[in-house]
Each structure stands twice: as structure tokens, then as C-alpha cells.
N, C-alpha and C positions, 0 to 999 in steps of 0.2 A: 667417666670411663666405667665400664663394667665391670661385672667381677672377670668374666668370660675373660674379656680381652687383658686384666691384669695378669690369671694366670699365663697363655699362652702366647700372648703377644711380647716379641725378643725387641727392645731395643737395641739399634744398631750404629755402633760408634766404629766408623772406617778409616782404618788406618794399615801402613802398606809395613810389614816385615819382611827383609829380605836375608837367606840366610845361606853362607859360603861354607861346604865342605870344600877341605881339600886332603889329600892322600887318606883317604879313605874308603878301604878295599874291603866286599865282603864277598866270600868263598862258598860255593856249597859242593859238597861229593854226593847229595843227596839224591838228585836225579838226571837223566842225560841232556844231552848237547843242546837245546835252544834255538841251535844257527838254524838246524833243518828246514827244509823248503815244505812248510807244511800241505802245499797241494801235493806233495808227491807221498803223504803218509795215506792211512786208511781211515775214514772217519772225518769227523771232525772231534775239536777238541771240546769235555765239556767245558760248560759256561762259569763253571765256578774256577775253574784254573784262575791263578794265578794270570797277571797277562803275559808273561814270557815264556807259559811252560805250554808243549806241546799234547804233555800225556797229564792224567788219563785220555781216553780219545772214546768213543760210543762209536760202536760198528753197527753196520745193519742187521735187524733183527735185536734191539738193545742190549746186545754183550756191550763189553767194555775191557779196552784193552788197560791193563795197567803196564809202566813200565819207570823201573827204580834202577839210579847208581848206586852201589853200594859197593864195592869191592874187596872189601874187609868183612864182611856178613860172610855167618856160614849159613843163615837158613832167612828165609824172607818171606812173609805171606802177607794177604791184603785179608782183611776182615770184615765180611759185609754181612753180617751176621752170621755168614757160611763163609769158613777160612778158605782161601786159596793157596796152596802152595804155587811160589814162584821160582821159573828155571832159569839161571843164572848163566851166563854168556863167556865165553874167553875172555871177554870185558871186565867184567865185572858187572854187565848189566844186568838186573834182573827184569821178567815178563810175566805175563801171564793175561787169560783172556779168561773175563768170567761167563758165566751162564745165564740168558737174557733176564735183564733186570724189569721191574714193572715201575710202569712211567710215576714221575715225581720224584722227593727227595728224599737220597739214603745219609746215613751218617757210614765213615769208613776208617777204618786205623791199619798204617803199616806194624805189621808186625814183625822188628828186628832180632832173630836172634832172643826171641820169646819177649822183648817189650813192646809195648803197645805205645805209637806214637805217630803224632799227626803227619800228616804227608806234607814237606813243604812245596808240593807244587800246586795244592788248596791254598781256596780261603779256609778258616777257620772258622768253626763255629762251637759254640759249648750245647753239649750234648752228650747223653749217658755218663755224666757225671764228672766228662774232663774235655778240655778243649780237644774238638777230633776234626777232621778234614768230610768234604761230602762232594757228591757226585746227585747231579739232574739229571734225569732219563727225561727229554721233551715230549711233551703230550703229542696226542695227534693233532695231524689239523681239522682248524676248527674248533677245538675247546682252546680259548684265547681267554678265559677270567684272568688265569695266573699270572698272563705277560701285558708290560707296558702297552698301552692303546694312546691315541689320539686322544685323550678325556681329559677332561678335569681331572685336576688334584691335588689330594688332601694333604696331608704330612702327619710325621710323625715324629714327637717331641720328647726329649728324656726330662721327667724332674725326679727332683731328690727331695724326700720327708723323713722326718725323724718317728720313728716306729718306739711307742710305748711296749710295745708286745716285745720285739727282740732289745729296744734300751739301744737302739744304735741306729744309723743312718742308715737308708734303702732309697730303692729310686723305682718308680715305674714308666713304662712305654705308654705313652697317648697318641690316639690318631684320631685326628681332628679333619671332620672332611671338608671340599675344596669349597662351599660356601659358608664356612665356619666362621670368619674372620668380619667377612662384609654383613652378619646378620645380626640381628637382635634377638632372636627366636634362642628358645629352650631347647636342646636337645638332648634327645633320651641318650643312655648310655651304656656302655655294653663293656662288664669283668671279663678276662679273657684269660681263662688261665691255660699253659702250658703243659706239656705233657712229662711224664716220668723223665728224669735226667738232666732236664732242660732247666731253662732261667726265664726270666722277664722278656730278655732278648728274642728266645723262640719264636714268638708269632711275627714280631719287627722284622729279623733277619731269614730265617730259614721259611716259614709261613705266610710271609710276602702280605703282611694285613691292607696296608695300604694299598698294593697296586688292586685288589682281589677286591678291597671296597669303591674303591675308585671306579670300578669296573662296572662293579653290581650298582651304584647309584646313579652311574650312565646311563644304564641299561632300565634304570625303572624298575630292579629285583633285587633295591634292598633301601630303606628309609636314611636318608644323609643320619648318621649316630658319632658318638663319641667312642672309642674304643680304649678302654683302660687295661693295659697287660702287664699283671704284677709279679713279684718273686713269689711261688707257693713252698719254696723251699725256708719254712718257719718252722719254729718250735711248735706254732699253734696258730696255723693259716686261716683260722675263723675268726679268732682274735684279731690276729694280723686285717685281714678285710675288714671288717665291721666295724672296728674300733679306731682304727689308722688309714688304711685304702681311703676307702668312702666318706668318710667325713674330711679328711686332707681335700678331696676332688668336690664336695657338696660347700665345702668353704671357701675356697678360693677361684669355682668357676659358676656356683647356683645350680650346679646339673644334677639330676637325680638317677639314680638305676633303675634298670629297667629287667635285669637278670643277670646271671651267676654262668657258664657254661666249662666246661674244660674242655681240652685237646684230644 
């Protein structure tokens, strides 16, 4: 067996858990009703919702409509870099409609009564330095890198190494493309660091590495590689790479780098 396939290859030992709640109810005032017949709303719902919540929605022309339960709030705005104040209903629902967004991903926080907190009708993601909620404005058509295609595909693995620099455990994101497994071949490999606020997670989750390379190695506009995306939130992130990253990933897969890039 290789080194390759020691580090990345999961053995799989299958076995079935099955597990029974009962009387257990959970509540939210957070945001409205669900039931709605969503052909009869405006928009569609973005893709990052939650699956049962209806809002935020993207209108034509990429506004975006936000819309919050809150009925105990005296003030409520959304924060997309540019606060919006939101107009509160006999309900207690609040609205508001932003100003066209530019296509791709934003990060965004409800802001209650002056705290800054994630929307539970998002996924979540960590960004600007605390977990926040986000919103995709869709490309046009025709630029298709970003989304799932018909291709081949690679994946993307969490491990965990112990960092002499920080004296504690860490972990980084690998993407391994979709002829990884069945080859014997060397592959170059690519540092990927994240941008201001962000973690390891950034490129995996919000920055789509896999679908984006998966795409590009279809296509013949990018070399099948190794993608390495580590925490640059260290004491001393050159430390951190040089002495811990890369020799962790050069010992336990043979693979060598090939460059350094950030976000």
C-alpha cells in the first residue's frame, strides 16, 4: 500500500444505528410561517436557506428580500456590509428589500436590537470572525464552474495533526481529485489559504474547491492536484506551514508543493 492511499483512504466498517426521539419539540419566534405556498411568493428562495424556510428570497434584478419574526424586537436590520433597516408589521414581522447584490457569496448578520446574530433561516458559516449566516446571488447563465456538473469527482477530506507551532491539535481540508484513488502517479499540490475572518473551512464550504476543481479538470483548464486548506489563524502561520502543514502532507502522502496562494 502506498503512502497516498494510507493517508486518504477511510476504511469502512458498516454497521446500521438507529435512534428514537420522542416528545421532543423545538420552537423558533425567529422567523415566519413555512406553511406558505411558495409559488405564490416573489422570487425564489436562496439556495443556502435552510430547507424549510422560505425567506431570504432573491428578486429580479438581485435585490433580496429579507424577512424576520421577531415581535419583541424594537429595532431589526440585516447587515450586508451596508445595514438595512427593517419595517416591522402589526405581526411582528419584520421586511426589508435590499439594493441589487453582485452575483456570488455574501456573509450577512441579523442585527437585533443592536446584536449581531446569525439568521436561523441560513446555513451557517464561520466568517468575519464569528459564525454568520450567507446569501448566493446565481451567476448568469452560462458561467457553470461554480455548480455541480455531470463530471467526475474528487472529494474533500478533514484530517487532524498536532501543530508544534500552536502545541495543540488542528486539522486541515484536502481535496483529492476524482482520479486520486485509482492512480499511482505523484501529484502536485496546492496551499490554499483563506481570506481575513475565515478558517480552514472557507475554501471546503463557502468557496465550493471541489465542485470549482472538479469542473476545471473536466474541462482540461486545470491539472488533476491536491488541494491543501489550512487554519492561517496562528500565532505564526509560516511556522505553522513550513514546519507542521507540509511536512504532516509530504509524510504521510509523498506529495510535494508546488505553491503558497491566499484568498
Amino acid at each position: 500500500m502506498n503512502r497516498r492511499t494510507s493517508l486518504f483512504s477511510i476504511p469502512i466498517k458498516a454497521f446500521t444505528v438507529m435512534l428514537f426521539f420522542t416528545g421532543f419539540t423545538l420552537t423558533t419566534t425567529a422567523q415566519p410561517n413555512r406553511q406558505t405556498d411558495e409559488a405564490s411568493l416573489p422570487g425564489h428562495r436562496s439556495a443556502l436557506n435552510i430547507r424549510s424556510a422560505m425567506y431570504p428570497r432573491i428578486l429580479p434584478g438581485n435585490c433580496v428580500e429579507f424577512k424576520v419574526k421577531a415581535p419583541e424586537a424594537e429595532k431589526v436590520q440585516i447587515d450586508l456590509g451596508r445595514k438595512y433597516d427593517m419595517e416591522r408589521s402589526e405581526t411582528g414581522e419584520w421586511s426589508c428589500i435590499t439594493d441589487p447584490l453582485t452575483y456570488g457569496f455574501h456573509y450577512y448578520f441579523l442585527i437585533v436590537d443592536g446584536v449581531a446574530v446569525a439568521d436561523p433561516a441560513s446555513e451557517s458559516f464561520y466568517g468575519c470572525g464569528m459564525m454568520t449566516s450567507g446569501i448566493e446571488i446565481p451567476y448568469l447563465d452560462g458561467i457553470d464552474v461554480f455548480y455541480l456538473k455531470d463530471v467526475p469527482h474528487g472529494e474533500i477530506r478533514m484530517k487532524r495533526y498536532f501543530s508544534t507551532t500552536a502545541n495543540d491539535w488542528r486539522r486541515m481540508f484536502i481535496y483529492t481529485p476524482p482520479c486520486y484513488e485509482k492512480s499511482n502517479k505523484t501529484y502536485p499540490v496546492l496551499y490554499l489559504l483563506h481570506g481575513g475572518g475565515e478558517d480552514e473551512r472557507g475554501w471546503s464550504q463557502q468557496g465550493r474547491t471541489d465542485i470549482i476543481l472538479d469542473n476545471l479538470i473536466a474541462d482540461n483548464q486545470a491539472v488533476p492536484m491536491v488541494i491543501v486548506m489550512t487554519d492561517g489563524n496562528s500565532r505564526d502561520f509560516t511556522s505553522e506551514l513550513l514546519h507542521d502543514c507540509i511536512p504532516f502532507v509530504e509524510k504521510n502522502s509523498g506529495l510535494k508543493p508546488i505553491a503558497i496562494t491566499e484568498h
